[in-house]
N, C-alpha and C positions, 0 to 999 in steps of 0.2 A: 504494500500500500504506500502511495507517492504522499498519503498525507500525514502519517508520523514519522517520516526521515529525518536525519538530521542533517542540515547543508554542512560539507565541509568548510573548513577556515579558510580566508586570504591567502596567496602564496606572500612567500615573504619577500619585498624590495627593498634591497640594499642601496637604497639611493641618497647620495651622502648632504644632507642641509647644508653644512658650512664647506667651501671646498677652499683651497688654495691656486689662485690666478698665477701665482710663480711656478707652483709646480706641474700645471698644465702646460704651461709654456714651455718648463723645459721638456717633459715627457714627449710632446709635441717635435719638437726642436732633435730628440735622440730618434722619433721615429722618423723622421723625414732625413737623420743622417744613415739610418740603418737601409732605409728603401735607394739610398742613392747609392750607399755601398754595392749592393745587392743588384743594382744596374750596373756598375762599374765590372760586376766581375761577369757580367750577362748570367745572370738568375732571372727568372721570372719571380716579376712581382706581383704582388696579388691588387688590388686598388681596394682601398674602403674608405668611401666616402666622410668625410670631415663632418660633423653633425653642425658645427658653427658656420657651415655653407649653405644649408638650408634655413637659418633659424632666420623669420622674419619673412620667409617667401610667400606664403602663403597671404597673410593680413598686404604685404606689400600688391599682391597682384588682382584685391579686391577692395574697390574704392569704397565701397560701404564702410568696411574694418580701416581702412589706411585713413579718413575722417579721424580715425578720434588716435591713431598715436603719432600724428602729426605735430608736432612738438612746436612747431612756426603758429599754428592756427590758434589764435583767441577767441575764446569762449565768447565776451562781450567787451565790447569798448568799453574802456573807464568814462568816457564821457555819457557813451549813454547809461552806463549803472549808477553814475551821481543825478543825471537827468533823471533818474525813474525813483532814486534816494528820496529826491527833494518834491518831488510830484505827491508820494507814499503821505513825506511829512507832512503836507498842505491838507491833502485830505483826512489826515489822524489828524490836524490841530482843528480843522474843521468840524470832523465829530465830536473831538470833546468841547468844543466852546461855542460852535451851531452860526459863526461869524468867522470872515474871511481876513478879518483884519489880524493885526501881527503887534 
């Protein structure tokens, strides 16, 4: 009977929060000296794609998503958010006192 089974658990990911940018770099750095070796002495090398040549492609080649991590694009002009500030305050001093005057 499928309805007192128990689900198994989560597999486990080892996927590390805090990483170190120096030592990618170098690890990076030994594997690009190891695949050139390995042309030099004519080996076949294998290719594996860099995961930091992909990141970003996707949101990049859809204008919906590329809208909002456009770093250039502003929300709202500061002139029109004081314009709208001071419109707010006219109408709230309005309410509470039922007269325009200041």
């Amino acid at each position: 009977m499928g309805l007192f089974t128990t689900r198994e658990p989560r597999r486990f990911r080892g996927v590390h929060i805090y990483t170190s940018e120096r030592k990618d770099k170098l690890d990076k750095l030994v594997e690009e000296a190891k695949r050139e070796e390995m042309r030099e002495r004519g080996e076949h090398v294998e290719y594996t794609p860099d995961i930091e040549s992909y990141r970003g492609k996707f949101v990049q080649n859809s204008s919906r998503l590329s809208r909002f991590t456009d770093p250039d694009r502003r929300r709202l002009h500061p002139a029109v958010a004081v314009t709208i500030i001071v419109v707010l305050l006219i109408i709230w001093h309005w309410i509470l006192t039922g007269s325009f005057r200041f």
